[in-house]
Residue frames as qw, qx, qy, qz and C-alpha x, y, z in Angstrom:
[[0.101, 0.358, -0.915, -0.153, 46.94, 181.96, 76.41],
 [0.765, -0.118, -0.434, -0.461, 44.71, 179.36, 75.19],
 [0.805, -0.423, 0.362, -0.204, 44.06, 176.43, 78.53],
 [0.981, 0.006, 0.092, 0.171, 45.71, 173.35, 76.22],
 [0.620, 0.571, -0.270, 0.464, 48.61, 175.52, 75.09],
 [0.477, -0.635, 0.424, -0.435, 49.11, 176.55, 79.35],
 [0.948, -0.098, 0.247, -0.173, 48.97, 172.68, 79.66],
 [0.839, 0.418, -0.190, 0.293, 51.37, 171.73, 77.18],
 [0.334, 0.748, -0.381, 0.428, 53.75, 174.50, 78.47],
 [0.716, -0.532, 0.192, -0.410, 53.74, 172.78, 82.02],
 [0.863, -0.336, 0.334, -0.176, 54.56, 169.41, 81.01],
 [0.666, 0.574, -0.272, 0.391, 57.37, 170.60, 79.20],
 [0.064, -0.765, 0.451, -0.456, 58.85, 172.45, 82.09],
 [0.701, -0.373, 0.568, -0.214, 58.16, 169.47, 84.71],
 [0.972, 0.080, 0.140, 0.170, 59.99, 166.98, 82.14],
 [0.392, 0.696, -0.263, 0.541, 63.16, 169.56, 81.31],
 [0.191, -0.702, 0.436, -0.530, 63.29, 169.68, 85.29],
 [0.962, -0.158, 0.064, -0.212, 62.97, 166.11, 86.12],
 [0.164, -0.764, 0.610, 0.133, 66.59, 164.71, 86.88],
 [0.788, 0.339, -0.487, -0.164, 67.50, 161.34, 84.59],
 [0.873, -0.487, 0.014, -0.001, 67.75, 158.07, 86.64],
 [0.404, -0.694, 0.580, 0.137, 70.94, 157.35, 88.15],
 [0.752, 0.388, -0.439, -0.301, 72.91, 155.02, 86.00],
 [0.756, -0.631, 0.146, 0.090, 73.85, 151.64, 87.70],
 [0.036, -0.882, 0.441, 0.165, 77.09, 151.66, 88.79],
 [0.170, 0.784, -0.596, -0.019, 80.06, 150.47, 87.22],
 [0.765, -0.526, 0.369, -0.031, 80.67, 147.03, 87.59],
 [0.286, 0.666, -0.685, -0.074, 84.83, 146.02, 86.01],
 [0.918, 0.207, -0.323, -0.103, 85.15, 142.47, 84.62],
 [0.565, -0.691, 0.441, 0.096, 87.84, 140.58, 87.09],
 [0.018, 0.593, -0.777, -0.211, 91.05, 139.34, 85.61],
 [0.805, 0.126, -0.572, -0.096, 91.01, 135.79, 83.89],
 [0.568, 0.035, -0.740, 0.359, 93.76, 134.56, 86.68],
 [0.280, -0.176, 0.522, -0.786, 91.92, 136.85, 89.84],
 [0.777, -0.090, -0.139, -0.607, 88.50, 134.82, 88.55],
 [0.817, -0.048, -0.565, -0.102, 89.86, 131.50, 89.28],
 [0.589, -0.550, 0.479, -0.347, 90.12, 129.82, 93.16],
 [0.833, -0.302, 0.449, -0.115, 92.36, 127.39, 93.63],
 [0.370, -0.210, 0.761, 0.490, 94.95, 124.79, 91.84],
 [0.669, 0.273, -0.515, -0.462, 93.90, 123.68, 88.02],
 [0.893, -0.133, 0.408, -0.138, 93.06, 119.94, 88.31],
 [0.097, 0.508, -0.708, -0.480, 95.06, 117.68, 86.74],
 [0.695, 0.313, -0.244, -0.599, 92.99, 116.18, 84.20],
 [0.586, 0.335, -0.736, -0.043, 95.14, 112.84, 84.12],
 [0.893, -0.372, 0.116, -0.226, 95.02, 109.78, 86.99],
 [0.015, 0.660, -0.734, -0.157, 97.90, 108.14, 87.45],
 [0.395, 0.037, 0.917, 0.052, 96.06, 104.62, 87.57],
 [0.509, 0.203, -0.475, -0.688, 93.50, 103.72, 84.05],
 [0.853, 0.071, 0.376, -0.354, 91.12, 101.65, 83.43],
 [0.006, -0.383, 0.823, 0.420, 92.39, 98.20, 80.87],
 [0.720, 0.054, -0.198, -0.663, 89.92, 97.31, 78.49],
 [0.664, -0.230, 0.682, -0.202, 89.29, 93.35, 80.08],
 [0.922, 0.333, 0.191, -0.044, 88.87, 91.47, 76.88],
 [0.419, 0.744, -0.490, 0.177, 92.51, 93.05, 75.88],
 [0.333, -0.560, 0.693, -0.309, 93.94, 91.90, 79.00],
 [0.909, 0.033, 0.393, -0.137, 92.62, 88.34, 78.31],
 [0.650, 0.755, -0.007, -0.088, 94.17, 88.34, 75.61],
 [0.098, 0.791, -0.550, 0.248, 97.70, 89.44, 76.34],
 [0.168, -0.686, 0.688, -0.166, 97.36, 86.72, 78.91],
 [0.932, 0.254, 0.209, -0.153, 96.02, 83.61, 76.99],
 [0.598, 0.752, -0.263, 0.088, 98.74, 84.75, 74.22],
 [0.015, -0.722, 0.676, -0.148, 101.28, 84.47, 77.02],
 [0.814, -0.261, 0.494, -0.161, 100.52, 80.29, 78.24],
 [0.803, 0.533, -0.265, 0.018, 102.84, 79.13, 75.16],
 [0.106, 0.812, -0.290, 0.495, 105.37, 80.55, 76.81],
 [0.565, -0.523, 0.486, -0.414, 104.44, 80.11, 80.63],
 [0.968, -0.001, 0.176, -0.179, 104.48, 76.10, 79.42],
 [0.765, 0.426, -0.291, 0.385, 107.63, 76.27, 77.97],
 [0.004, -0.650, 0.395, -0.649, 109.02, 78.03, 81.10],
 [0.515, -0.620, 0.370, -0.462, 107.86, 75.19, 82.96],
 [0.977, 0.166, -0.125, 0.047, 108.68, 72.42, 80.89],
 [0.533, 0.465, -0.497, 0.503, 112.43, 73.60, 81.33],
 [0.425, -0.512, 0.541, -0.514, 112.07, 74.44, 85.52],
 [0.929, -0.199, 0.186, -0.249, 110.82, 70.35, 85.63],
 [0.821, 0.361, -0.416, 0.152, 114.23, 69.43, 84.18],
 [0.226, 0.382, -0.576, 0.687, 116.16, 70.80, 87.42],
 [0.377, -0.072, 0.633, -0.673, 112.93, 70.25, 89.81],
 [0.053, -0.122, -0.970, -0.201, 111.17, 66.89, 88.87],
 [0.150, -0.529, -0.797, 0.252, 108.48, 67.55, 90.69],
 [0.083, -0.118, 0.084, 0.986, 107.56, 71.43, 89.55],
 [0.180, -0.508, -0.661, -0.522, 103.94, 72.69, 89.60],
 [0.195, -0.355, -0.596, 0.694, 101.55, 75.03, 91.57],
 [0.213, 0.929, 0.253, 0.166, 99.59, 78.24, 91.22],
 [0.442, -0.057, 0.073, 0.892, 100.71, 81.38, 90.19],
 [0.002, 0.789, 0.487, -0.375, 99.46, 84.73, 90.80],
 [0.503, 0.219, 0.131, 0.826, 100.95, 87.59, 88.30],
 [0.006, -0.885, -0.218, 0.412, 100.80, 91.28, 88.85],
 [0.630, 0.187, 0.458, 0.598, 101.29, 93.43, 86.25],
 [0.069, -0.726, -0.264, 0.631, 101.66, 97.27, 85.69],
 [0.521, 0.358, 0.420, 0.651, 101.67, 98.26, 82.02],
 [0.326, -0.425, -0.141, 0.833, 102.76, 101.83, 81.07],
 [0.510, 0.597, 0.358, -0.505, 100.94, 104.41, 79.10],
 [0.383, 0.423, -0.566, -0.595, 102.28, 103.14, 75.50],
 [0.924, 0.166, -0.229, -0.256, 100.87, 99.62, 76.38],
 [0.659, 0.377, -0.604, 0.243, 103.85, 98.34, 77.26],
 [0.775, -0.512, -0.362, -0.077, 105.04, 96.63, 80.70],
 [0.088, -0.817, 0.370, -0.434, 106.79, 98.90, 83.40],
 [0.035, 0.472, -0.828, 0.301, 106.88, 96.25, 85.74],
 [0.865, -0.160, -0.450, -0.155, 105.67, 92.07, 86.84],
 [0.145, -0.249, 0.914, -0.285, 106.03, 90.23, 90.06],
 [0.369, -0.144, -0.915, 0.078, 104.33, 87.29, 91.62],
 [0.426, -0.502, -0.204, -0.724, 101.75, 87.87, 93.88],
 [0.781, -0.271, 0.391, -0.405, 101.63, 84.59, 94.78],
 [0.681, 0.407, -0.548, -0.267, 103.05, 81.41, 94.15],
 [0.582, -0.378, 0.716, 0.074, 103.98, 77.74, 95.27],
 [0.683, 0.658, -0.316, -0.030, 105.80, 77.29, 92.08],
 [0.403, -0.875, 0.269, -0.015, 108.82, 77.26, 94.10],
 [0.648, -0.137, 0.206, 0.720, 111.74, 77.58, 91.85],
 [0.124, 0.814, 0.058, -0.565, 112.61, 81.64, 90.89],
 [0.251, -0.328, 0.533, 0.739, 114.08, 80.79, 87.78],
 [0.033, 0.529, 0.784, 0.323, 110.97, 79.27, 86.14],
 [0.015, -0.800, -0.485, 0.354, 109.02, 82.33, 88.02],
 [0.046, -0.741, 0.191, 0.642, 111.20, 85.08, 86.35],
 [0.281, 0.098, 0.863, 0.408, 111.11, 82.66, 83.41],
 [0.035, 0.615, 0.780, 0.111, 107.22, 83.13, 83.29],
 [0.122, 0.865, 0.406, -0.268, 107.06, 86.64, 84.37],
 [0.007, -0.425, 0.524, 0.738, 109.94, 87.77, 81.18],
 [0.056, 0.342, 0.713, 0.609, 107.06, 85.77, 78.76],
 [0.013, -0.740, -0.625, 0.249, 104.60, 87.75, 80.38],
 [0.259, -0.730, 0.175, 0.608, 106.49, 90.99, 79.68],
 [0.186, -0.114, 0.668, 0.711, 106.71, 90.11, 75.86],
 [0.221, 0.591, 0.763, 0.139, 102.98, 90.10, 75.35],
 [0.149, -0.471, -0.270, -0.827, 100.94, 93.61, 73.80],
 [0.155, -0.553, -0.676, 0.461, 99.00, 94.89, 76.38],
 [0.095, 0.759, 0.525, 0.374, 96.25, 97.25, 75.74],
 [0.444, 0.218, -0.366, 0.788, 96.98, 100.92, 76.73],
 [0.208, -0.270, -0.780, 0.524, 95.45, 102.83, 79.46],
 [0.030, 0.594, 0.548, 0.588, 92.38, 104.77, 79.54],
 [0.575, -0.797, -0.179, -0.052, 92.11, 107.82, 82.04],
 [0.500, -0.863, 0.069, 0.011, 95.24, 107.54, 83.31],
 [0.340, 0.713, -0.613, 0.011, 99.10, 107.13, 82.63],
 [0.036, -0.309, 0.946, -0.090, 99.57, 103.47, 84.07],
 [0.709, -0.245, -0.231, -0.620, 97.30, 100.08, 84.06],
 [0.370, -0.246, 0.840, -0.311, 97.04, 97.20, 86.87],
 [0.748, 0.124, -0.485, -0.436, 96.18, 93.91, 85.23],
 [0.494, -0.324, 0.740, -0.322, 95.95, 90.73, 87.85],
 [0.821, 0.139, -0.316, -0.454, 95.79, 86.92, 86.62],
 [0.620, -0.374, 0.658, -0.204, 96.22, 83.19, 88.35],
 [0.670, 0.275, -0.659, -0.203, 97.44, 80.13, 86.29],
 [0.815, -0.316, 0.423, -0.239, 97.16, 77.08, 87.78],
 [0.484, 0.541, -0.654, -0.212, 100.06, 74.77, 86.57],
 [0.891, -0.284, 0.197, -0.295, 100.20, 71.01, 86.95],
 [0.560, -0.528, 0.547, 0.329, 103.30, 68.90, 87.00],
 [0.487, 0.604, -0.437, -0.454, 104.90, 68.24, 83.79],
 [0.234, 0.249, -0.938, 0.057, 106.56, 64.96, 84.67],
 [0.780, -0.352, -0.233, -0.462, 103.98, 62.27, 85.61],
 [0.617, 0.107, -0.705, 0.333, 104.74, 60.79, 88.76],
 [0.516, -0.463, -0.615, 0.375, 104.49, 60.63, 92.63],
 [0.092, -0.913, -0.138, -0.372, 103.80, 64.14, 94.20],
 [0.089, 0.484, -0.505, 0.709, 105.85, 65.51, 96.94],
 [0.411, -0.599, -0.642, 0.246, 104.89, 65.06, 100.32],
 [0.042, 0.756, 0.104, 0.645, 103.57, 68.02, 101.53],
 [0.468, -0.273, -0.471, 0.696, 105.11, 69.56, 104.88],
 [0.109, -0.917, -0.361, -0.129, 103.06, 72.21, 107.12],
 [0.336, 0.827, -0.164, 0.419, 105.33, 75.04, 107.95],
 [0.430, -0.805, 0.355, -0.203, 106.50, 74.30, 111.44],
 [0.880, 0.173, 0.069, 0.437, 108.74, 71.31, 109.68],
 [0.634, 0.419, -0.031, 0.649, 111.24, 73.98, 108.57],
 [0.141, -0.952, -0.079, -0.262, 110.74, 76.67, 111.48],
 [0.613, -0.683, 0.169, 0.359, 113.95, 75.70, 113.50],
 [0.678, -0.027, 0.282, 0.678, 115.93, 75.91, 110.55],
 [0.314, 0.748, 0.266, 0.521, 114.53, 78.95, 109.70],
 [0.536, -0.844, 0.021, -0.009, 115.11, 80.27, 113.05],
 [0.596, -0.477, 0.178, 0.621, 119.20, 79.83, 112.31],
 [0.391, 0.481, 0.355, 0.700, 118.66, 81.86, 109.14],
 [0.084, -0.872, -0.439, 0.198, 116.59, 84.66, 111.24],
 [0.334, -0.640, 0.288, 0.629, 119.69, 87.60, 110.97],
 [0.270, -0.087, 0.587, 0.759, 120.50, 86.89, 107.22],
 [0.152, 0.571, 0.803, 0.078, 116.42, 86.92, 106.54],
 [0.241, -0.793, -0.372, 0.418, 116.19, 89.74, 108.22],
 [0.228, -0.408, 0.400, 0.789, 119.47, 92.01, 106.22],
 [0.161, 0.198, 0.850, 0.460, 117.09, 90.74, 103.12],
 [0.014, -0.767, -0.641, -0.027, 113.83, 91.95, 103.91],
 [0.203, 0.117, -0.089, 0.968, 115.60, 95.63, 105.33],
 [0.201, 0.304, 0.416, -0.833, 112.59, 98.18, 105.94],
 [0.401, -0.158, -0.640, -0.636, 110.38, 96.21, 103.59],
 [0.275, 0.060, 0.704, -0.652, 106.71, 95.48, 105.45],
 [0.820, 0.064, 0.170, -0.543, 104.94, 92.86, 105.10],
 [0.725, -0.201, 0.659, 0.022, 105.04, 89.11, 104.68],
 [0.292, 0.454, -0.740, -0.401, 107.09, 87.20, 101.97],
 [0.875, -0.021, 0.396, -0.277, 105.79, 83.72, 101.19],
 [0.277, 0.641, -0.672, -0.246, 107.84, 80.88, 100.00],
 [0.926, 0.224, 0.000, -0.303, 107.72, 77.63, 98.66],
 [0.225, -0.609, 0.757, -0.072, 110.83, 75.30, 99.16],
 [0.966, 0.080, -0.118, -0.215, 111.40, 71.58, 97.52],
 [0.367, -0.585, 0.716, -0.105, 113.41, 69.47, 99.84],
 [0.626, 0.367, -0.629, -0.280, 115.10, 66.67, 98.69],
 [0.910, -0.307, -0.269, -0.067, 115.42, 63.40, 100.36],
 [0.642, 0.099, -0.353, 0.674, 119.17, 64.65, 101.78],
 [0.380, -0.736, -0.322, 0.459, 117.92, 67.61, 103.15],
 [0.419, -0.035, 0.401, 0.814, 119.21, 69.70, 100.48],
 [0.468, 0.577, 0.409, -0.529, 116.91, 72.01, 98.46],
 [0.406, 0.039, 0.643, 0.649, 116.00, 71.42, 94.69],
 [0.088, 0.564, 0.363, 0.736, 114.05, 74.26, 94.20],
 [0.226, -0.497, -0.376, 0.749, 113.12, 77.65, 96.07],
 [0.051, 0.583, 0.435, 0.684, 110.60, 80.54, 95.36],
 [0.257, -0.578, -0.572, 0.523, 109.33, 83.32, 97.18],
 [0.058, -0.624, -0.578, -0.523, 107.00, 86.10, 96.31],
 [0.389, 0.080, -0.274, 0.876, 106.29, 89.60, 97.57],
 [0.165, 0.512, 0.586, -0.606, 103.92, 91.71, 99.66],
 [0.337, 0.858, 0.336, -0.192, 103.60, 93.67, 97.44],
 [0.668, 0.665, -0.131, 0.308, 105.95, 95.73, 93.90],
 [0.021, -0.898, 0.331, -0.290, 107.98, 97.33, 96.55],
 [0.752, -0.432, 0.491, -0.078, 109.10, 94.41, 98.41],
 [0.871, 0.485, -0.058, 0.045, 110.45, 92.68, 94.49],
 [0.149, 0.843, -0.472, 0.212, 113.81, 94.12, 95.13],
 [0.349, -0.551, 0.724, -0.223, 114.71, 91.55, 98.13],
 [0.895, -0.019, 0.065, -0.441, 113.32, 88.70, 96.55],
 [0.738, 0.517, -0.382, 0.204, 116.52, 87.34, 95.30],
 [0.011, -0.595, 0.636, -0.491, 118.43, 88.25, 98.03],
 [0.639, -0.076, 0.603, -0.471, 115.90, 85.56, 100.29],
 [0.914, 0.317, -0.124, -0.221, 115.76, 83.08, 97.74],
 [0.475, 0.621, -0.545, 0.304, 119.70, 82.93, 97.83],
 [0.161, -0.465, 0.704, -0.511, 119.36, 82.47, 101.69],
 [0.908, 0.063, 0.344, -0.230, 116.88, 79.52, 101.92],
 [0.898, 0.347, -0.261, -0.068, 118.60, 77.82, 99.03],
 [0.153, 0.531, -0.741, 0.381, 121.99, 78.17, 101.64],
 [0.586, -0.371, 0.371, -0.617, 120.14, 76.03, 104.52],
 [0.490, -0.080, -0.849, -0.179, 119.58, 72.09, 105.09],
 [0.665, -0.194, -0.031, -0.721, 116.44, 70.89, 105.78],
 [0.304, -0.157, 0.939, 0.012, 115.50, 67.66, 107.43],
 [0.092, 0.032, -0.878, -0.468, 115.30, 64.89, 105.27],
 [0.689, -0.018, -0.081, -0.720, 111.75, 64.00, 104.31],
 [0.561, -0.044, 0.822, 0.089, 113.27, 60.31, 104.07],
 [0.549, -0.118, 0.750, 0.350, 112.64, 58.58, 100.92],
 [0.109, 0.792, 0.507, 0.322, 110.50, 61.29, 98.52],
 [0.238, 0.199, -0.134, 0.941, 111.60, 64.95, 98.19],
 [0.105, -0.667, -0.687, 0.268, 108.77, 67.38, 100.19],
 [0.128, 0.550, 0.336, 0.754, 107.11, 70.66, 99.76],
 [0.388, -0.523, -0.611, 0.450, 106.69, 72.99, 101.60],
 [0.376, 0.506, 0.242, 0.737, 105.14, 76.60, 102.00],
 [0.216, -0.794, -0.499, 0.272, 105.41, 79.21, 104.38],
 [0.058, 0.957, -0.015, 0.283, 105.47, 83.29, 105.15],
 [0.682, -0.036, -0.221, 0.697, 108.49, 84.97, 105.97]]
């Protein structure tokens, strides 16, 4: 047998006996629902962002309104004027779920609920992100009638008389927490001619009425000869 044809036949036999690499092993795709860990997120916020030039808007559009809501409160409270603070939650079509006060020595609730039902008629822009928006704005309103201001009174004028109200205050407020703040115009009898009062916070809106009704039951002493103002927490 010729040497290259000896050769050849060799390095047939040592490649026909050579075993064929292992193959790696096996490795089975996991289930869609085994691949994921943990809840799904939920994609939505409950609180959005409101585009800020809308929100101006909504509440520029509403001071027709807020002015006509206070021209009528100065017929029943001569003296009527203060700041005002508005909160405002608008749902996701744009529209307003719910308004209180923040803040206010306005202090009469009809004009306040007056102002915060034109506030409630305005477009509001809808949320972005999330399924509710929080818009926040302060008017500053200045009497309508020109004439003498109140006299202002610092809150410990009216603390004994609030002190015989302390029980009914108290049925009013229930297992709300935090301070109410109110704003009382006493007349020269001792009477009030106007009452407001404003909540910690949306959850506390519910009792406001109920504590407006009780201050407006009370007599105050007389300022003497000029009605007075007066605002404190409750």
């Amino acid at each position: 047998m010729p040497r290259w044809t000896a050769l050849l036949t060799l390095l047939s036999l040592s490649a026909c006996g050579s075993p064929p690499p292992p193959e790696p092993p096996h490795q089975e795709e996991a289930p869609a629902h085994a691949r994921r860990s943990g809840p799904v997120p939920d994609v939505s916020a409950e609180i959005g962002a409101l585009d800020e030039a809308a929100v101006t808007r909504a509440f520029n559009a509403s001071l027709d309104g807020l002015s006509t809501c206070l021209a009528e409160g100065a017929r029943r409270v001569e003296p009527l004027g203060g700041n005002v603070a508005f909160f405002v939650r608008v749902d996701a079509t744009g529209a307003v779920a719910h308004a209180h006060l923040e803040s206010s020595t306005l202090g009469d609730r009809a004009t306040e609920q007056c102002m915060l039902r034109a506030i409630a008629a305005q477009r509001w822009p809808k949320p972005q992100g999330g399924q509710a928006g929080l818009a926040r704005k302060s008017f500053e309103f200045d009497p309508v009638n020109d004439g003498r201001p109140p006299t202002t009174w610092s809150p410990d004028r009216v603390a004994q008389t609030l002190a015989q109200a302390a029980d009914t205050i108290a049925q009013c407020k229930q297992a709300v927490s935090g301070s109410f703040e109110a704003t009382v115009y006493v007349d020269t009898d001792g009477k009030p001619l106007g009452v407001g009062v404003t909540p910690p916070d949306e959850a506390g809106d519910a009792a406001t009425d109920c504590l407006v009704e009780a201050l407006r039951a009370l007599s105050y002493p007389s300022p003497g000869s000029w009605p007075a103002k007066v605002t404190f927490p409750l």
